[in-house]
N, C-alpha and C positions, 0 to 999 in steps of 0.2 A: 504494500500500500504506500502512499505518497507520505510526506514529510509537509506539515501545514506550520506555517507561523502564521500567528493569533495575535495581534496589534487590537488591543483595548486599553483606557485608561480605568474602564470600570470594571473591577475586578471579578463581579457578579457577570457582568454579558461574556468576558474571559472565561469564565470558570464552567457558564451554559455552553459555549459554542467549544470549549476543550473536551469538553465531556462526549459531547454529542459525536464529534469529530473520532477518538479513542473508539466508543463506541463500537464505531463502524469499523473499528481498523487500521486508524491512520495512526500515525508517530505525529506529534505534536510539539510544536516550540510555544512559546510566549516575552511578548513585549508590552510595557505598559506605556510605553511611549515612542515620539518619532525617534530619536536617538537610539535607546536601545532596539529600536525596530530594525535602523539600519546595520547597526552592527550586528544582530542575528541573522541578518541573511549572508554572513559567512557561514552560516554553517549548512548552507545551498540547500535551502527548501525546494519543496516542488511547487507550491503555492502560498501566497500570501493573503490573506485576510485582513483589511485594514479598516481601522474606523477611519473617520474623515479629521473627527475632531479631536485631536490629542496636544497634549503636553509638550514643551521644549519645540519640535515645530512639527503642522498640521500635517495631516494623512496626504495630502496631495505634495508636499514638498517631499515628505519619503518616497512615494510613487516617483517623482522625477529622478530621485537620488538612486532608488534601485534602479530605473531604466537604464541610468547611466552605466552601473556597473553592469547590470542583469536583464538587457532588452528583452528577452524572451521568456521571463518569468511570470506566468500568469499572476493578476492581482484580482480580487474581488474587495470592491467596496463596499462599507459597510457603516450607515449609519444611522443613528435616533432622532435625528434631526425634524423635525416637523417644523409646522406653520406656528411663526408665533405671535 
């Protein structure tokens, strides 16, 4: 199975979406922020899960930041953002 890093600041939507992930099978990483996000992708996930809105700097500047190193790494966003 794949190798997923899990980019949340909330430790509860991390701990739902690690579980669920395990679950199925996967090997799972985690970061609670843009920073330690990008420094977990050394250790060359298959996919990244990222919320939008994080800590030290937002989910869309780590997306740039892995492209750079890791174009081909699929990302899925992910966020709780609604209307406010």
């Amino acid at each position: 199975m794949a190798t997923i890093l899990v980019v949340d600041d909330d430790p509860t939507v991390r701990e739902v979406v690690v579980a669920y992930l395990q679950q199925v099978g996967h090997e799972t990483l985690e970061a609670p922020d843009g920073p330690n996000a990008v420094i977990a992708t050394q250790a060359d996930p298959d996919l990244v899960v990222l919320d939008v809105m994080l800590p030290g700097f937002d989910g869309l500047e780590v997306c740039q930041r892995i492209r750079a190193e890791r174009p081909d790494l699929p990302i899925i966003m992910l966020t709780a953002r609604g209307e406010e």
